[in-house]
Structure formats: C-alpha cells, structure tokens
DSSP file (Angstrom, degrees, kcal/mol; ACC not computed):
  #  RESIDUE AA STRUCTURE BP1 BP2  ACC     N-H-->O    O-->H-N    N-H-->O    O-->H-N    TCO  KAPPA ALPHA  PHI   PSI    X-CA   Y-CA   Z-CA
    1    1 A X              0   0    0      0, 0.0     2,-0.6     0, 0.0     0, 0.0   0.000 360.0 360.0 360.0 150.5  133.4  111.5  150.2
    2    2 A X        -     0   0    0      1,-0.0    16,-1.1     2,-0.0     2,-0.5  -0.525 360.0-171.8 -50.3  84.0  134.2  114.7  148.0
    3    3 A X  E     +A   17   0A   0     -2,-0.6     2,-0.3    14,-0.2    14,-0.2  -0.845  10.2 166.9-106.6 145.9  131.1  115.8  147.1
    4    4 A X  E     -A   16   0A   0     12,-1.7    12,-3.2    -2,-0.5     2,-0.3  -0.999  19.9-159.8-153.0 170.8  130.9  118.9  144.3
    5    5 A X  E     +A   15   0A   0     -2,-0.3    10,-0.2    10,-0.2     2,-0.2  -0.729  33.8 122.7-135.7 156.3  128.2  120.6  142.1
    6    6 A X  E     -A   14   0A   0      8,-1.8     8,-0.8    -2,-0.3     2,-0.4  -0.774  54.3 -61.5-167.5-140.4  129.0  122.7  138.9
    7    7 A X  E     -A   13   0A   0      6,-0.3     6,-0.2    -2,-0.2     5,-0.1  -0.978  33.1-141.0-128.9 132.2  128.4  122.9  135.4
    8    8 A X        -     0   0    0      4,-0.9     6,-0.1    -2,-0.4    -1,-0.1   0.072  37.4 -92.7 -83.2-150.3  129.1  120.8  132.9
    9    9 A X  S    S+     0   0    0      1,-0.1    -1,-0.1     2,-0.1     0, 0.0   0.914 126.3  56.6 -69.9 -48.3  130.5  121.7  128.8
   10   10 A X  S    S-     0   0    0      1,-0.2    -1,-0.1     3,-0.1     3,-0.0   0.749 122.0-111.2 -65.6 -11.9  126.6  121.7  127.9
   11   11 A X  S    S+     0   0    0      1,-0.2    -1,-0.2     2,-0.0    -2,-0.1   0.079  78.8 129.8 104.5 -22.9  125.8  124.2  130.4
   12   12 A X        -     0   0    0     -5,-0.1    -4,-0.9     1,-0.1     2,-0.3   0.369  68.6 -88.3 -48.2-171.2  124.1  121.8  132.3
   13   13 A X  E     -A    7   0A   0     -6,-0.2    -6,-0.3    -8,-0.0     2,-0.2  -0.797  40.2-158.3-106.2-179.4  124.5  121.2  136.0
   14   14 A X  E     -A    6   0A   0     -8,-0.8    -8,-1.8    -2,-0.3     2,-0.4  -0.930  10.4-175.9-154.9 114.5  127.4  118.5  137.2
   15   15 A X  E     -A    5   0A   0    -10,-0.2     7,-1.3    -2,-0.2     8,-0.8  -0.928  10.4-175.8-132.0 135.0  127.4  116.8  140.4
   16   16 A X  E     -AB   4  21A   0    -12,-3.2   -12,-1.7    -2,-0.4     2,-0.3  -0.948  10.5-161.0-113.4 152.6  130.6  114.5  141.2
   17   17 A X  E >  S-AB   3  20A   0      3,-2.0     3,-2.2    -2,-0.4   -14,-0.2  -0.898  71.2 -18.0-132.8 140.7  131.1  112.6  143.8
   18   18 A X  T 3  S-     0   0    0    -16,-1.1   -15,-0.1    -2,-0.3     3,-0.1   0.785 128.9 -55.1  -0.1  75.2  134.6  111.3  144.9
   19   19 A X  T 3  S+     0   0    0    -17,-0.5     2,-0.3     1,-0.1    -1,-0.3   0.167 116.4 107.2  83.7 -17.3  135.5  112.2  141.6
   20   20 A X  E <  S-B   17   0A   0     -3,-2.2    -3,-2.0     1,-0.0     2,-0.5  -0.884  73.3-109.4-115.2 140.7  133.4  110.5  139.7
   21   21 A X  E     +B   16   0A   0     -2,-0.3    -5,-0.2    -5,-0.2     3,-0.1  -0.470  38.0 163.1 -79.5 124.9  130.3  112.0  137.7
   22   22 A X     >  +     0   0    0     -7,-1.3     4,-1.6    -2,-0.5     5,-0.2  -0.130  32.1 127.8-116.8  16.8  127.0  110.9  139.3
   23   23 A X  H  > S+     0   0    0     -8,-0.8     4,-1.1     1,-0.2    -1,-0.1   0.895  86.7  31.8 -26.7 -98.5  124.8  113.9  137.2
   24   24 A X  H  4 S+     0   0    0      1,-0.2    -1,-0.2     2,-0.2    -2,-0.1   0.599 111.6  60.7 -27.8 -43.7  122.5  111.2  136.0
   25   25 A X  H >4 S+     0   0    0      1,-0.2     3,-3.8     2,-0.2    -1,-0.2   0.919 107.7  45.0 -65.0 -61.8  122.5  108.9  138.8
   26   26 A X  H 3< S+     0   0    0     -4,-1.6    -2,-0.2     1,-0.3    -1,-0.2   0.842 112.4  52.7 -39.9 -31.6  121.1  111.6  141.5
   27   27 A X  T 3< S+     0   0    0     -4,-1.1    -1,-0.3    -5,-0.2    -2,-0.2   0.123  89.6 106.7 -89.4  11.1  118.5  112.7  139.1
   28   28 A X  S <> S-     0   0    0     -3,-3.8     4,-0.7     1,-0.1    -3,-0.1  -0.437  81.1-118.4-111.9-177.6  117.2  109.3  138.5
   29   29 A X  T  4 S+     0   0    0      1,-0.2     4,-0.4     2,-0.2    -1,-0.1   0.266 109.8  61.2 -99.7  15.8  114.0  108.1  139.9
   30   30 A X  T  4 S+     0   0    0     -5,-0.2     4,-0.4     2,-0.1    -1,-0.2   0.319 107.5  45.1-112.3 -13.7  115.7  105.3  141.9
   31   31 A X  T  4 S+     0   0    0     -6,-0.2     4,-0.4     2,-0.1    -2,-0.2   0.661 108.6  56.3-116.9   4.1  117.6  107.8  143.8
   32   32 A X  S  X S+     0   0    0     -4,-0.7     4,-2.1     2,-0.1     5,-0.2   0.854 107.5  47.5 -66.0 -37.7  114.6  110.0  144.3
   33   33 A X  H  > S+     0   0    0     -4,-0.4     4,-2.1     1,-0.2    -3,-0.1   0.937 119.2  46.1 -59.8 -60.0  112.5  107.1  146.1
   34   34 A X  H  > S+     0   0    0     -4,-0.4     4,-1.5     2,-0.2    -1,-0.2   0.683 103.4  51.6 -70.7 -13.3  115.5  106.5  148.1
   35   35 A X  H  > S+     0   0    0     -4,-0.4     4,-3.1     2,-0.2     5,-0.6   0.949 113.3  55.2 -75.6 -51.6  116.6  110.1  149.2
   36   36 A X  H  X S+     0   0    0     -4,-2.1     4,-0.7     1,-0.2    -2,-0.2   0.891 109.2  50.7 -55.7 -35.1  112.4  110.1  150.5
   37   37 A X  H >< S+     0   0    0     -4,-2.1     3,-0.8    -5,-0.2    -1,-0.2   0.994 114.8  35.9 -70.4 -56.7  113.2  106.9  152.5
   38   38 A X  H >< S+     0   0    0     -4,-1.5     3,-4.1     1,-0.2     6,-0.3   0.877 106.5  68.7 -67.7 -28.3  116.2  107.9  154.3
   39   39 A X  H 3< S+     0   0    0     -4,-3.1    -1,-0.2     1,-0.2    -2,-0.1   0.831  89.2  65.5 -32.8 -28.8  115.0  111.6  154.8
   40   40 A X  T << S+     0   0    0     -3,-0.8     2,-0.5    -4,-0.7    85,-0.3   0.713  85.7  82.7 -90.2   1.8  112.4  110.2  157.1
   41   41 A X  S <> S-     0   0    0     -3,-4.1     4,-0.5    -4,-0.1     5,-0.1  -0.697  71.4-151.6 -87.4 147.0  115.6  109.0  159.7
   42   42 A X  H  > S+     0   0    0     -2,-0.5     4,-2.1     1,-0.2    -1,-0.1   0.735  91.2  68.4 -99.9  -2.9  116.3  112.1  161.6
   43   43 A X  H  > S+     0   0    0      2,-0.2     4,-1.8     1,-0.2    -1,-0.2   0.858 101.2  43.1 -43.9 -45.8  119.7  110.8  162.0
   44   44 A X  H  4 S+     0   0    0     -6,-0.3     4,-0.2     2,-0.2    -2,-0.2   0.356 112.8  56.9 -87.2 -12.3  120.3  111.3  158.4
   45   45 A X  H >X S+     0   0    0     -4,-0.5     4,-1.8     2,-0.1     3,-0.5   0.864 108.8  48.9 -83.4 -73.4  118.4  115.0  158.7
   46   46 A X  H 3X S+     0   0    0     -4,-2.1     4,-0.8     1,-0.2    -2,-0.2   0.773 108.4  47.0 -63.3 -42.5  120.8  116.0  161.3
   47   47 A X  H 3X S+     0   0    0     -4,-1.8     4,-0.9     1,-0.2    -1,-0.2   0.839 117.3  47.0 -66.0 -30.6  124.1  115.1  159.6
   48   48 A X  H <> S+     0   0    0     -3,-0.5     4,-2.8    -5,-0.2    -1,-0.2   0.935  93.5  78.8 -70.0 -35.5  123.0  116.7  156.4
   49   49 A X  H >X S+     0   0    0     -4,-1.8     3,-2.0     2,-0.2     4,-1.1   0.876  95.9  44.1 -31.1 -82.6  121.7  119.9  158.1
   50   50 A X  H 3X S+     0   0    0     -4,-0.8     4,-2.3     1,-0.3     5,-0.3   0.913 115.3  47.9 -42.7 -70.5  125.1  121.5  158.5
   51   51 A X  H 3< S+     0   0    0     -4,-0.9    -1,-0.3     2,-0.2    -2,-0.2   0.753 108.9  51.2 -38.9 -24.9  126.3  120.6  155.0
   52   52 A X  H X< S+     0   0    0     -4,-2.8     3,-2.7    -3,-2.0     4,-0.3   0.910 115.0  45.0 -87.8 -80.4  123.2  121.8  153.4
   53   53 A X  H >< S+     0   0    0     -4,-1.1     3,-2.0     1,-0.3    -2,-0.2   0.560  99.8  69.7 -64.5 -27.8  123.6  125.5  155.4
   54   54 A X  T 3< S+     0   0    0     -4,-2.3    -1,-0.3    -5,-0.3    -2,-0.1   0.559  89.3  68.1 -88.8  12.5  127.2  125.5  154.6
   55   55 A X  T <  S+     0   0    0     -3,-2.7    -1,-0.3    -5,-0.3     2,-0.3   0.682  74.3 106.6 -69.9 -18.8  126.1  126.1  151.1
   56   56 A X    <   +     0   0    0     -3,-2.0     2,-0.3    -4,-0.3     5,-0.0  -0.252  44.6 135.1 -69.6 127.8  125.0  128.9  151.9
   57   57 A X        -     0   0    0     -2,-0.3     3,-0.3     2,-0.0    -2,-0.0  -0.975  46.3 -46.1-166.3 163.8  127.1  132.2  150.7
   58   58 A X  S    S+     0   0    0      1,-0.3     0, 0.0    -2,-0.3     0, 0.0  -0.287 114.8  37.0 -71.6 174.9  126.9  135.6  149.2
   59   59 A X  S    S-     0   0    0      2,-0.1     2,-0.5     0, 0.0    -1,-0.3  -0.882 116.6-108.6 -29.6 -24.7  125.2  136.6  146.6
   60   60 A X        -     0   0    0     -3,-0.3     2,-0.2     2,-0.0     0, 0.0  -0.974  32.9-124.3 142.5-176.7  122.8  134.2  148.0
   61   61 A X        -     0   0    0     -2,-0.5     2,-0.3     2,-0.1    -2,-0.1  -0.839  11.2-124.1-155.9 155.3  121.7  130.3  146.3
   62   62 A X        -     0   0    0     -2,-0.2     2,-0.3     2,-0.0    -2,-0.0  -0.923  26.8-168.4-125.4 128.4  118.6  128.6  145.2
   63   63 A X        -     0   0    0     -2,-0.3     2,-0.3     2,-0.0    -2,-0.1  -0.900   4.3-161.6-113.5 126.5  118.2  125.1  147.2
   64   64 A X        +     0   0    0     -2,-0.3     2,-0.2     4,-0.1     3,-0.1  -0.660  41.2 113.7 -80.1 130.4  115.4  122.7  145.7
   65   65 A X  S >  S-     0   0    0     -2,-0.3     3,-1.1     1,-0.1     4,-0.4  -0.672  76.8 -92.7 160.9 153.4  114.4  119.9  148.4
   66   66 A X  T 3  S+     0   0    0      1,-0.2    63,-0.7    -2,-0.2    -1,-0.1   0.726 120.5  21.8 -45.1 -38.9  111.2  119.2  150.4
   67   67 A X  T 3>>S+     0   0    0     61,-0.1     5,-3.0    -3,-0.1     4,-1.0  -0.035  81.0 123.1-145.6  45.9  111.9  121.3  153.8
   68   68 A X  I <4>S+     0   0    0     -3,-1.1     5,-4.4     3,-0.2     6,-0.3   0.979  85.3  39.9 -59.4 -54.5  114.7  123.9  152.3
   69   69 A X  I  45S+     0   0    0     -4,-0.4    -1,-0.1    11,-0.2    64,-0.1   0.823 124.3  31.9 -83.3 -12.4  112.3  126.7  153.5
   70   70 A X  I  45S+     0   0    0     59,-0.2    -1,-0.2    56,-0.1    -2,-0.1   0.929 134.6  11.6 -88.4 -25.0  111.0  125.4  157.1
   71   71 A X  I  <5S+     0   0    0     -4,-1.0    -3,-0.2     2,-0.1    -2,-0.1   0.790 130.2  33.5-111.6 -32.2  114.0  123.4  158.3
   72   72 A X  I   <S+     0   0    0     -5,-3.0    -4,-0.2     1,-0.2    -3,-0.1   0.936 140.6  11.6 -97.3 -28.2  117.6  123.6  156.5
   73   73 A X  S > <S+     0   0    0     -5,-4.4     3,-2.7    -6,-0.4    -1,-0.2   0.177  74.6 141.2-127.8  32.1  116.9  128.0  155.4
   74   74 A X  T 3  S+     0   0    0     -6,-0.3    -1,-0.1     1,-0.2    -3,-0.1   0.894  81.5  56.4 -20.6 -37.4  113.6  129.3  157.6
   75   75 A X  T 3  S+     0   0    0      2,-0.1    -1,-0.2    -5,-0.0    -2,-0.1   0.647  80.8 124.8 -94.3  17.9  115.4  132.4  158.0
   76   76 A X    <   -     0   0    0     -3,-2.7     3,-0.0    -8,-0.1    -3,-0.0  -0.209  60.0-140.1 -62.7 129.6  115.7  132.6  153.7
   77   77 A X  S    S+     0   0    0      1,-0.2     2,-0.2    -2,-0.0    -1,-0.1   0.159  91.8  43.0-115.2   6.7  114.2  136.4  152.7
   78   78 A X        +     0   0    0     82,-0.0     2,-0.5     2,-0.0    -1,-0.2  -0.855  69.9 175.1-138.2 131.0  112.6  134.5  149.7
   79   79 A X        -     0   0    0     -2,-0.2    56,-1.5    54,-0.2     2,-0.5  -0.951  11.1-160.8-136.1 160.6  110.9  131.1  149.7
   80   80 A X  E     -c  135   0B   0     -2,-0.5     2,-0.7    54,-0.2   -11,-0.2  -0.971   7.8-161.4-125.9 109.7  109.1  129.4  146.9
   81   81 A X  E     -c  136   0B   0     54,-2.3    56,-1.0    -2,-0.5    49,-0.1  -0.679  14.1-165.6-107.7  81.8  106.7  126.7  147.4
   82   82 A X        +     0   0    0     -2,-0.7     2,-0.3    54,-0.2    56,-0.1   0.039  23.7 154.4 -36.0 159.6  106.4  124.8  143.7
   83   83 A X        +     0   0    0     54,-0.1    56,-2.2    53,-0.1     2,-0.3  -0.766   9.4 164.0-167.6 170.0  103.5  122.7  143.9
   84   84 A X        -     0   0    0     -2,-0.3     5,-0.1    54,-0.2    55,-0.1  -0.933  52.8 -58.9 176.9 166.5  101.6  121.6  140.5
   85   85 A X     >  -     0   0    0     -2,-0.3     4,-1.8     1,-0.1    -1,-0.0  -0.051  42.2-122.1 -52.0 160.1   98.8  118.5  140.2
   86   86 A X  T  4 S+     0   0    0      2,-0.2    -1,-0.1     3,-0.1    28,-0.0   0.567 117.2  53.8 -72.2 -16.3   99.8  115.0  141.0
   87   87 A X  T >> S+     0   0    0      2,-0.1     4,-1.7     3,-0.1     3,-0.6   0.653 109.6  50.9 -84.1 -22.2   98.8  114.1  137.6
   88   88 A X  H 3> S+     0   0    0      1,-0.3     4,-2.7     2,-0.2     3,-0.3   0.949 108.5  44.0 -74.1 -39.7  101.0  116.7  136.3
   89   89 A X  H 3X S+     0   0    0     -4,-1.8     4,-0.6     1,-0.2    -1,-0.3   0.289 110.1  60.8 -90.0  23.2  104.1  116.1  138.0
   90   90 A X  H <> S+     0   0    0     -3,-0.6     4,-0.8     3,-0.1    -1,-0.2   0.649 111.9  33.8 -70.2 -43.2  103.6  112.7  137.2
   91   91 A X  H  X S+     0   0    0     -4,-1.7     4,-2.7    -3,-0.3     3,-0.3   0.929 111.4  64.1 -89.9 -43.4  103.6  113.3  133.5
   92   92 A X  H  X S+     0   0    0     -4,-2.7     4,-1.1     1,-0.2    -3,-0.1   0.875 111.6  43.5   3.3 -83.6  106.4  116.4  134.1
   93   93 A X  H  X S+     0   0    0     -4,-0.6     4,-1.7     2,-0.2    -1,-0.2   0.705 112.0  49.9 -50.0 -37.8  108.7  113.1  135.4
   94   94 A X  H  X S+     0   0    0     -4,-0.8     4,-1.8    -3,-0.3     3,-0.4   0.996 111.9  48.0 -51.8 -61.7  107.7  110.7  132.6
   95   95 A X  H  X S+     0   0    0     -4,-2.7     4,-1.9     1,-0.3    -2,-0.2   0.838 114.9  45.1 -34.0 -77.1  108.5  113.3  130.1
   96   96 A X  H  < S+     0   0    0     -4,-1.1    -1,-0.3     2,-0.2    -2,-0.2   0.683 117.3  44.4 -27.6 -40.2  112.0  113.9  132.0
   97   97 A X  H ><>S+     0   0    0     -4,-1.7     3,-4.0    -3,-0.4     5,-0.5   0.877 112.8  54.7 -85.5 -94.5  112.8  109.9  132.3
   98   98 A X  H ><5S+     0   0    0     -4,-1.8     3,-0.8     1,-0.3    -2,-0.2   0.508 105.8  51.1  -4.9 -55.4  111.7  109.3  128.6
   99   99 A X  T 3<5S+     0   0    0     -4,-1.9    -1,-0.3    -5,-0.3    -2,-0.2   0.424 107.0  49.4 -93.6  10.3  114.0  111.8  127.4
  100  100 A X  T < 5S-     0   0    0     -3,-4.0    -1,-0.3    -4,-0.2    -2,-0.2  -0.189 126.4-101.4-110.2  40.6  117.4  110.4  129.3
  101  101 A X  T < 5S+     0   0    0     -3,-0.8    -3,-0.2    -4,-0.3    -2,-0.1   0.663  70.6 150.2  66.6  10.2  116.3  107.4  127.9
  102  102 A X      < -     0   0    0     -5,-0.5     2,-0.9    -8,-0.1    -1,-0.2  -0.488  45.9-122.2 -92.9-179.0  114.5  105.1  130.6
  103  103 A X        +     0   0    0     -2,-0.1     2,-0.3    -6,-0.1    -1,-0.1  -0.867  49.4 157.8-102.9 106.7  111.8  102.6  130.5
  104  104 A X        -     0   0    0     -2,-0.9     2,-0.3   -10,-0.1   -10,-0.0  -0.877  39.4-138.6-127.4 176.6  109.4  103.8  132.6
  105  105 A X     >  -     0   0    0     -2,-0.3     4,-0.6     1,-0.1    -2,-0.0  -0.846   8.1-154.2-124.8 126.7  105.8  103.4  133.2
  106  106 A X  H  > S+     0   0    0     -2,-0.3     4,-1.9     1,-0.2     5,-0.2   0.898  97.7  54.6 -96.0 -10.4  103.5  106.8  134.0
  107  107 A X  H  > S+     0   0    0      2,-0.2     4,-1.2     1,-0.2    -1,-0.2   0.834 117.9  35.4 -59.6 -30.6  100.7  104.7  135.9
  108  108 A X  H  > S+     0   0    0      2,-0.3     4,-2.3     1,-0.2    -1,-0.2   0.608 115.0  59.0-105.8 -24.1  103.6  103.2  138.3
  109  109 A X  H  X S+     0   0    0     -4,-0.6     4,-1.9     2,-0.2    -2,-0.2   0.857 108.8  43.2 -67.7 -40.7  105.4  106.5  138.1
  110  110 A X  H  X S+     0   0    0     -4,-1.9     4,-1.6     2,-0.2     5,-0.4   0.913 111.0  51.7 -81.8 -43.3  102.2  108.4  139.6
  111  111 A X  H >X S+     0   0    0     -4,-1.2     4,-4.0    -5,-0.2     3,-2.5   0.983 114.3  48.3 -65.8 -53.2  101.5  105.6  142.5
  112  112 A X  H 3X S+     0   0    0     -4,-2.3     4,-2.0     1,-0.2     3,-0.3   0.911 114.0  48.5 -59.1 -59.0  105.4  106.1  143.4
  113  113 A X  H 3X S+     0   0    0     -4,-1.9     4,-2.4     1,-0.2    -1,-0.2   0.710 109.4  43.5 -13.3 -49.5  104.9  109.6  143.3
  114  114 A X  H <X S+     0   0    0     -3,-2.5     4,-5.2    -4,-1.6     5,-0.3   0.867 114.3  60.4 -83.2 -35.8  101.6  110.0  145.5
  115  115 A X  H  X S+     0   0    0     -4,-4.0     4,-1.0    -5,-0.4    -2,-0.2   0.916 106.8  41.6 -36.9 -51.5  103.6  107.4  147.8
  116  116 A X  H >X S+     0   0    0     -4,-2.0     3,-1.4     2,-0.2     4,-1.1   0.929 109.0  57.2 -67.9 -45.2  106.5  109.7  148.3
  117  117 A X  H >X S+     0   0    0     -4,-2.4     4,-2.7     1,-0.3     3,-1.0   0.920 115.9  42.1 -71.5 -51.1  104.2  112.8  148.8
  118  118 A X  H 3X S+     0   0    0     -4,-5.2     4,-1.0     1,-0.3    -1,-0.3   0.822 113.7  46.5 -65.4 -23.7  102.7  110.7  151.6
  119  119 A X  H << S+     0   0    0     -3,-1.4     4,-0.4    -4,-1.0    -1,-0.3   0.567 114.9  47.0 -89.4  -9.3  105.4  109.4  152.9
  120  120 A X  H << S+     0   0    0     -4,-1.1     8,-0.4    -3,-1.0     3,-0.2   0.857 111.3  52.7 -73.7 -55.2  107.1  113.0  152.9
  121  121 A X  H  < S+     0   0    0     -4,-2.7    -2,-0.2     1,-0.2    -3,-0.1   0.790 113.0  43.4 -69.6 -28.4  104.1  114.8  154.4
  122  122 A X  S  < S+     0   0    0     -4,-1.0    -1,-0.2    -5,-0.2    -2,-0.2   0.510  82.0 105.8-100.1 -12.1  103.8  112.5  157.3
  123  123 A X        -     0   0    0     -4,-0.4     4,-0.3    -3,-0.2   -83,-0.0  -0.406  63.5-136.1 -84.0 169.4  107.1  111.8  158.6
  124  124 A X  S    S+     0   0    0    -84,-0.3     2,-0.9     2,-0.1     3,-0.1   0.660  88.3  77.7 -83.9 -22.6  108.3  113.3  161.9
  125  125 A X  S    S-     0   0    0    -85,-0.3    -2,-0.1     1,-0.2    -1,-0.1  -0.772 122.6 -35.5 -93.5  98.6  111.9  114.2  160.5
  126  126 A X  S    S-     0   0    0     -2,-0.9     2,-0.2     1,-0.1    -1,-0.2   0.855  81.5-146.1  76.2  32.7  111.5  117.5  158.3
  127  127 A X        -     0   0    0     -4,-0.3    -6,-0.2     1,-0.2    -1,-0.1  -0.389  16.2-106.6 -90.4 135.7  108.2  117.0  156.8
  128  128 A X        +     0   0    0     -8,-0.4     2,-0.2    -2,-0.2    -1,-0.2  -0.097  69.8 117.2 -52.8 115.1  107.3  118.1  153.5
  129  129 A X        -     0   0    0    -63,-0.7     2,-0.5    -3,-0.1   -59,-0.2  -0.970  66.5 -91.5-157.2 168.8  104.8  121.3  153.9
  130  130 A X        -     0   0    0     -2,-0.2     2,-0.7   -61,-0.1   -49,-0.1  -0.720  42.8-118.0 -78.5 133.5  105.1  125.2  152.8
  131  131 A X    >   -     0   0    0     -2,-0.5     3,-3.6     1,-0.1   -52,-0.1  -0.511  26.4-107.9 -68.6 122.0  106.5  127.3  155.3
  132  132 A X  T 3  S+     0   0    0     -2,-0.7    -1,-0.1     1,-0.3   -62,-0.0   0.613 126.4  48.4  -6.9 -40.8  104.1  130.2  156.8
  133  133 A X  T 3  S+     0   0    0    -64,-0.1    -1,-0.3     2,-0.1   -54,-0.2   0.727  91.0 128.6-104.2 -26.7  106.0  132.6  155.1
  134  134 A X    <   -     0   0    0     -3,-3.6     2,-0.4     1,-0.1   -54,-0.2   0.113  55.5-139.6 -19.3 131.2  105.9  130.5  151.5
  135  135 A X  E     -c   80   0B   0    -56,-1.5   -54,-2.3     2,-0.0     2,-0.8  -0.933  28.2-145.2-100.7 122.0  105.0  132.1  148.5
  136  136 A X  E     -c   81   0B   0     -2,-0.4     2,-0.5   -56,-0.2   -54,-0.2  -0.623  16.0-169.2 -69.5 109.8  102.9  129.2  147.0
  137  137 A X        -     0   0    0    -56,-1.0     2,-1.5    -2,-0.8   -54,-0.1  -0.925  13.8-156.2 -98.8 124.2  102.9  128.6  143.0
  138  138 A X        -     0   0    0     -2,-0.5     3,-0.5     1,-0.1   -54,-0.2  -0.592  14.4-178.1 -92.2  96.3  100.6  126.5  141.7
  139  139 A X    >   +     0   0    0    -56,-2.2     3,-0.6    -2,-1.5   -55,-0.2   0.159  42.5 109.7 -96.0  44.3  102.5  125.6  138.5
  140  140 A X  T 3  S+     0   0    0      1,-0.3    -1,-0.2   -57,-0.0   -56,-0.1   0.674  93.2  23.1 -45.5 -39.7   99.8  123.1  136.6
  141  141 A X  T 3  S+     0   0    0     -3,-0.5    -1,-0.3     2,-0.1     2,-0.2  -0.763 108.5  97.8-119.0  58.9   98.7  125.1  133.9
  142  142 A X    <   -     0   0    0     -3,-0.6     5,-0.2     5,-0.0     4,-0.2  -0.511  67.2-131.8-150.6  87.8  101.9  127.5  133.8
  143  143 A X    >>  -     0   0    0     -2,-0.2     3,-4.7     3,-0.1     4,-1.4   0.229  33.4-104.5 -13.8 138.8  104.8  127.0  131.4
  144  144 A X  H >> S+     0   0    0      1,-0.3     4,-3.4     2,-0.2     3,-3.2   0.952 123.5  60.6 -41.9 -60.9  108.5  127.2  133.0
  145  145 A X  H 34 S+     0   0    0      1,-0.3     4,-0.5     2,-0.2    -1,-0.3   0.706 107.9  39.2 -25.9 -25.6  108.4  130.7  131.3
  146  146 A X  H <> S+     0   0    0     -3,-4.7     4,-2.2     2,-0.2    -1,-0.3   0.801 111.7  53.1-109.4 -10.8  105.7  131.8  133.1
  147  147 A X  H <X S+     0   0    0     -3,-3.2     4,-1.6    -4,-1.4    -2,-0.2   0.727 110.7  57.8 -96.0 -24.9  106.6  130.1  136.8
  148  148 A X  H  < S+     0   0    0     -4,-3.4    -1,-0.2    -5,-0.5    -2,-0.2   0.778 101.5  48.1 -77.4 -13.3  109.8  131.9  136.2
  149  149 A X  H >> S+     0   0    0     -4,-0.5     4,-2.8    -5,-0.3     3,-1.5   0.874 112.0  57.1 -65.6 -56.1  108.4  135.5  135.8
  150  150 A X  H 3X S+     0   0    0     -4,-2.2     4,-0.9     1,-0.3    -2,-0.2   0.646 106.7  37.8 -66.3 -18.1  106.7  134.9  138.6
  151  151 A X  H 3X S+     0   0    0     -4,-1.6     4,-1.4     2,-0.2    -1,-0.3   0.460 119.6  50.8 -78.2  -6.0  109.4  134.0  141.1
  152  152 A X  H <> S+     0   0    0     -3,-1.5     4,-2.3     2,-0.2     3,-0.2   0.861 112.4  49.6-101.4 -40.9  111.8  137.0  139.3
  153  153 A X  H  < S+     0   0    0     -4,-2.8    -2,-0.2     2,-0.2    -3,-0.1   0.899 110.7  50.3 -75.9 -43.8  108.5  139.4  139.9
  154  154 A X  H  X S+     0   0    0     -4,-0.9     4,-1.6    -5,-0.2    -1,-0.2   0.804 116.2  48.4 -60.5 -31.7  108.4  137.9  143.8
  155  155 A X  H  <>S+     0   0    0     -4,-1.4     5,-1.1    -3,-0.2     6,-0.5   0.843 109.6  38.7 -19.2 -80.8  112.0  138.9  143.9
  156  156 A X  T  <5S+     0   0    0     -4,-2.3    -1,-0.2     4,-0.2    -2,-0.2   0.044 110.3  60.7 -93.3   9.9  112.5  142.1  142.7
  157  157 A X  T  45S+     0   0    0     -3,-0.2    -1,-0.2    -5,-0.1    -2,-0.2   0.692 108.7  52.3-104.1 -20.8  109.1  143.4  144.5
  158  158 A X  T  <5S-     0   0    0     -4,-1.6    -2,-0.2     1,-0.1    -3,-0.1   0.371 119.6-114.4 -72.0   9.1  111.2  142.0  147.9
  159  159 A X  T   5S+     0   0    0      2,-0.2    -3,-0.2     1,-0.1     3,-0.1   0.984  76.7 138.4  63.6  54.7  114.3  144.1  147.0
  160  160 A X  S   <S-     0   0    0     -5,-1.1     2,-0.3     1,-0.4    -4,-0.2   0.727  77.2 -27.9-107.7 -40.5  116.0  141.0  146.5
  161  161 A X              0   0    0     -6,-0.5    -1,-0.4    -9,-0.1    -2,-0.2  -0.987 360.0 360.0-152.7 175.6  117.6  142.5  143.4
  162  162 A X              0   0    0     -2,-0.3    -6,-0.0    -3,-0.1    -1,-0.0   0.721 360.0 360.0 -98.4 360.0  116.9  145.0  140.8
C-alpha cells in the first residue's frame, strides 16, 4: 500500500495510507503494543529496513523508533537517545491519550509500557538499546523546551548546522 507522511491544515503531522488518513490510528496505543510485537519478527525488520533508509535524503531527517541509531541509520552523524522515568513516560502517554479523547487507565498504561520496554530490550531482532555513539538525554525533569535546546546545542557543536 501507498504509504505517505506530511502535514496536515493544523500544522500537524499526516500519515495516509492508501489514501486514507490513519494520523490517529498509528499514534494510538493499540498500534504501539502492536508495532513492539511484530518488531520482534526479524522478517518484518528486514522488509522494513530498506523502506525506512530510503527515507533518507538531503538536508538530512529525524527518524523516532527504538533501533533508528544502531540498526536502520548507525552511520547517522547525530543520534539522540530520549529516555525519561517509566513513571514519567507513563504519565507523558496518559496525558497524550486523554487529550485525543481515550479512555485509558495510567496504572494499566504503565504495566503495558514496562512490558514493551521488556519486550523491546530483549528481543533478538533490532533490540531497543542506545547506540555507542548515542548522546543520552534523560528528559524526566526537563520541559520539551529544554530537551530541545539540548539536541539544537548537540547539533550545532557537531557542525551539523549553524
């Protein structure tokens, strides 16, 4: 299928697929639980591999995902390792879900959470870790504002722009 990412009217991002807008769907927490289950076949790693690289183009991208910097861009002249509390991105996600309007739970929201993180870290296909070269942020106590200085600061001291 025709998959493509843009922008919507709001400024937001926009993901279609085969025409039809799936924004919402992808982002939802029933298709996060399920991209971590099939991730862990390494069929399903390999056929994506090439599509995720052929994103790739000048000026350059940023790709979000569990093993963007060891497996699908190692050779990427900035990497970013997010990482923040388990209670935090627990409550992060609530927050997010609340405000497109699900019913969610954050006690059953953190178990799936720590689940995926286990089930991420341990599989054999692609598994969720920082790459050597990772600059690690721990953004727990750090406002977007401020985890975004700090990747623009990591930037621009790697002559990544000016």
């Amino acid at each position: 299928m025709e998959m493509s990412f843009g922008t919507g009217a709001d400024g937001g991002e926009r993901v279609t697929l085969g025409g039809r807008d799936v924004t919402l769907d992808v982002r939802s927490e029933i298709a996060s639980q399920g991209a971590s289950r099939v991730a862990a076949w390494p069929q399903v790693r390999s056929a994506l591999l090439e599509r995720q690289r052929a994103f790739r183009r000048p000026p350059g991208l940023v790709a979000d995902g569990r093993d963007m910097g060891t497996v699908v861009f190692p050779d990427a002249p900035l990497k970013i390792f997010l990482t923040a509390t388990l209670a935090e991105r627990a409550l992060r996600r609530y927050k997010q879900l609340k405000d497109k309007g699900s019913d969610v739970s954050l006690p059953a929201l953190s178990r799936e959470i720590a689940e995926r993180d286990l089930r991420d870290s341990t599989r054999k296909a692609s598994p969720l870790k920082a790459a050597p070269d990772a600059h690690v942020i721990d953004s727990t106590e750090l406002a977007i504002d401020a985890v975004v200085d700090r990747v623009l600061v990591l930037g621009r001291n790697g002559s990544l722009w000016s």
